[in-house]
Every structure is written in structure tokens, then in C-alpha cells.
C-alpha positions as a LaTeX table, in Angstrom:
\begin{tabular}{lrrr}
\hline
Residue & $x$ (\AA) & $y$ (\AA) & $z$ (\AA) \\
\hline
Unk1 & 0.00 & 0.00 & 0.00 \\
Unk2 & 2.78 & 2.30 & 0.81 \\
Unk3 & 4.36 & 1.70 & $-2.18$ \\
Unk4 & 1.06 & 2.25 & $-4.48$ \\
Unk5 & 0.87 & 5.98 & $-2.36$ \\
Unk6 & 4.64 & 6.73 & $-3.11$ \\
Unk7 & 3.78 & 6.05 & $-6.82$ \\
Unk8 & 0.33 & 7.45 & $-6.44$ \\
Unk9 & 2.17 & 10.77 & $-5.26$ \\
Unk10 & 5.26 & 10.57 & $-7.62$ \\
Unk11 & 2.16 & 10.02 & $-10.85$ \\
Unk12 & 0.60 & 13.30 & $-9.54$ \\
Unk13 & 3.57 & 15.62 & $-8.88$ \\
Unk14 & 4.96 & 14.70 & $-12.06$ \\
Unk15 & 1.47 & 15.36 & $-14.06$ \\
Unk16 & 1.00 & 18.89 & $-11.84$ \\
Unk17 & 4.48 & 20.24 & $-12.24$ \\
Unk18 & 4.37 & 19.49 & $-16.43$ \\
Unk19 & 0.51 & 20.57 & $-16.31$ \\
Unk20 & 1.69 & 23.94 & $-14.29$ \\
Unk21 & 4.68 & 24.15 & $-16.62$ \\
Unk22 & 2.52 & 23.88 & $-20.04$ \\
Unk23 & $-0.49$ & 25.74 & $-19.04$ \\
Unk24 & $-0.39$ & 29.11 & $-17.16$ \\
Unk25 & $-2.52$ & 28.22 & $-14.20$ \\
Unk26 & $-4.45$ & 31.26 & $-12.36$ \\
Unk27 & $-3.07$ & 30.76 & $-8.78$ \\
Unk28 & $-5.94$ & 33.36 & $-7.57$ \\
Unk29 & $-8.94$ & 30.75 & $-8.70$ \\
Unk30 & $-7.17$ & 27.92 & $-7.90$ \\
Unk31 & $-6.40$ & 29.49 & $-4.33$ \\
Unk32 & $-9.72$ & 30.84 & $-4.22$ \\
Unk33 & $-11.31$ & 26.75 & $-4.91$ \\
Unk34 & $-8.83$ & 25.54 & $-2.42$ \\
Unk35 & $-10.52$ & 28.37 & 0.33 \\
Unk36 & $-13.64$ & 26.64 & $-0.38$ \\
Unk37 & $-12.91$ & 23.08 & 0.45 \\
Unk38 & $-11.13$ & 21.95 & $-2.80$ \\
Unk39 & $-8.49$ & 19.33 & $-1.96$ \\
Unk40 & $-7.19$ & 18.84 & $-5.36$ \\
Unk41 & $-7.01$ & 22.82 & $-5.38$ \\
Unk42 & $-5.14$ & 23.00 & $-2.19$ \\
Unk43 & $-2.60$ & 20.04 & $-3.74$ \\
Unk44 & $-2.12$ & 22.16 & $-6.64$ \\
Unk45 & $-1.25$ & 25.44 & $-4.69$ \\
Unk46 & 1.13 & 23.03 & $-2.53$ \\
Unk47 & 2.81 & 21.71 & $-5.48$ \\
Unk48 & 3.44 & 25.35 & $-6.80$ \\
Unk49 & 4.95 & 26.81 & $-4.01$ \\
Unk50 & 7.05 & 23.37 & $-3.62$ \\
Unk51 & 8.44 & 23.90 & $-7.06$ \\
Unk52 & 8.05 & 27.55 & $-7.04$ \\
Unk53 & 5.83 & 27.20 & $-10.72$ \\
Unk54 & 4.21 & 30.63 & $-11.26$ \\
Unk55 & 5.18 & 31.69 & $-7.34$ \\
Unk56 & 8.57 & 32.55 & $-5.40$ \\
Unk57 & 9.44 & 28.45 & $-4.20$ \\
Unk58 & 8.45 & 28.43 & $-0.26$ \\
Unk59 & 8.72 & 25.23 & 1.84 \\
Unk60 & 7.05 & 27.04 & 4.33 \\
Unk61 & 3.76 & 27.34 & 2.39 \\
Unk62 & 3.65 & 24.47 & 0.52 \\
Unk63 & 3.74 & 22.68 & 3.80 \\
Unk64 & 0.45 & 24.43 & 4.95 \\
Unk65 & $-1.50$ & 24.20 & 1.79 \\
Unk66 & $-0.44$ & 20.41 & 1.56 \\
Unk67 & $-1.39$ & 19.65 & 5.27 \\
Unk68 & $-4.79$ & 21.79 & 3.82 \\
Unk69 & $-5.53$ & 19.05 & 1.43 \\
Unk70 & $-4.63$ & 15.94 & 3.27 \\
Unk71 & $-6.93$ & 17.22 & 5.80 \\
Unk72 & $-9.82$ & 16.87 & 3.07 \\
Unk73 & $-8.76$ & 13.49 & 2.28 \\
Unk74 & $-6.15$ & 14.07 & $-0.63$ \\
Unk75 & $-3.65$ & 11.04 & 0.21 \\
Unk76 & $-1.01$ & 12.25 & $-2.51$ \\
Unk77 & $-1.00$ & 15.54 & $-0.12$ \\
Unk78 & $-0.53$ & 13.12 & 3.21 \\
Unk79 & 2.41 & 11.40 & 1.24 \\
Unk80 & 4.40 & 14.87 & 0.30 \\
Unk81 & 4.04 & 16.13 & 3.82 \\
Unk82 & 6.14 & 12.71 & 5.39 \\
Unk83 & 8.37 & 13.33 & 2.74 \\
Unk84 & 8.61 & 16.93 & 3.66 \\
Unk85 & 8.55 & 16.96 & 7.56 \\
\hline
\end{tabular}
């Protein structure tokens, strides 16, 4: 099970950081769907600030929005924050 999360996680940071590299992604709507209970939205704004795609790279944030969206039951998010911590 562990293994299917780590590859789970890999699968999705991979496909966000190409996705955020391809297509300009509007971190204001995608912040503003995370503020109202998006997981996948909070993920995303993790995964920028982790990689610093479209905003200054901070640890420090993309801590708190992934903690954000493993509290709504993102698992990928669970997996990059014991990676992280």
C-alpha cells in the first residue's frame, strides 16, 4: 500500500508540475477553490509553491496548503508532507 501511495504521489507531482509548466494556471482561482474546500485545489497550490511554478518556491507554504488538502482526504497531499517533515 505504501508503495502504491509513493507512486500514487510521484504520478501526480509529475502530471502537476508538467501541467503547471505547459499551461499558465491562475493561482488566484485555484487558491480561491482551495478556500472553499477543494483538496485537489489546495494540492495544486502546494505543489506550486514546492516547485516555485508561477510563485517565489516556499517550503514554508507548501507545507500548509499540503497539510490543507490531506486534511480533506487528498492522500497524494498526506504522502508529500512525510516526505517533507
Amino acid at each position: 500500500m505504501k508503495t502504491f501511495l509513493s507512486l500514487a504521489f510521484l504520478i501526480l507531482t509529475v502530471s502537476a508540475s508538467s501541467a503547471a509548466e505547459e499551461v499558465e494556471i491562475d493561482f488566484d482561482k485555484t487558491k480561491a477553490a482551495c478556500d472553499n474546500g477543494s483538496g485537489k485545489s489546495c494540492f495544486m497550490i502546494g505543489v506550486m509553491y514546492q516547485h516555485g511554478l508561477g510563485v517565489d518556491k516556499d517550503t514554508e507554504k507548501a507545507i500548509v496548503y499540503f497539510k490543507i488538502a490531506c486534511d480533506l482526504d487528498i492522500p497524494a497531499s498526506c504522502g508529500v508532507l512525510k516526505n517533507l517533515n
